[in-house]
N, C-alpha and C positions, 0 to 999 in steps of 0.2 A: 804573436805571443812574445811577454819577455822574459828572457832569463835569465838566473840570479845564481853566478856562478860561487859554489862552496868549493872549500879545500880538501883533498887525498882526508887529510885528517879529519875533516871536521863530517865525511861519508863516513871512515871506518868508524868514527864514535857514533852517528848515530845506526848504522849497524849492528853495531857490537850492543846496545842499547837496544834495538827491537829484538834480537837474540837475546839477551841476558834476562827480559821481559818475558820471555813466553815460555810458560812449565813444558811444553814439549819439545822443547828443545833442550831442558835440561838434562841429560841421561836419556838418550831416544834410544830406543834399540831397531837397528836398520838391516834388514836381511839383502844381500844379493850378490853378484858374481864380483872375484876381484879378476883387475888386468892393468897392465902397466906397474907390476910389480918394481919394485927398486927397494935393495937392502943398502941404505946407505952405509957410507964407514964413517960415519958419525955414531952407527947404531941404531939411526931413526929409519922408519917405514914408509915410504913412499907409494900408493896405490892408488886405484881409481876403482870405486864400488860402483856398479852397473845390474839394471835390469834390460826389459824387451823396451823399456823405451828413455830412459834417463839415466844420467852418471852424475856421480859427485867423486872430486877429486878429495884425498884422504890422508891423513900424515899420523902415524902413531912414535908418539916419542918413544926416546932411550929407555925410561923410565917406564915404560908400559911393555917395551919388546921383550924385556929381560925375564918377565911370567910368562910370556907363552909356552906353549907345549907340543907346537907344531911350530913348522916353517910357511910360510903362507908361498901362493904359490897361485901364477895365471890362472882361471878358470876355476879355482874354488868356490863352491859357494859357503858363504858365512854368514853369520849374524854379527854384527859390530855393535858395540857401547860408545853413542860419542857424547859430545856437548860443545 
């Protein structure tokens, strides 16, 4: 087999392109536990969303922490808005 090496950039673009493609990914709403909480001092959120078998790691801007109404916190569970 041969292969045809592409660039960092030229992966995230077409990435970023199969995600920008697909309506469920735009506005998904994702329930499950957080852990690896981090409040950065930038402001921004730092988290790892998890279920019994899968995690995606998580980032909520400055810009979005500043409406919450809780403090998020290891072992909650939540529903998230991403895209």
């Amino acid at each position: 087999m041969e292969y045809n090496p592409i660039t960092v950039t030229d992966l995230n673009k077409y990435i970023k392109n199969k995600i920008d493609g697909d309506e469920m990914l735009n506005n998904v709403l994702v329930k499950g536990e957080i852990s690896n909480f981090k409040n950065h001092y930038t402001g921004h959120m730092y988290f790892t969303l998890k279920d019994e078998n899968s995690l995606i790691k998580c980032v909520m801007f400055k810009s979005y922490t500043t409406h919450l109404s809780f403090m998020p916190k290891d072992g909650m569970k939540v529903m998230v808005l991403g895209s």
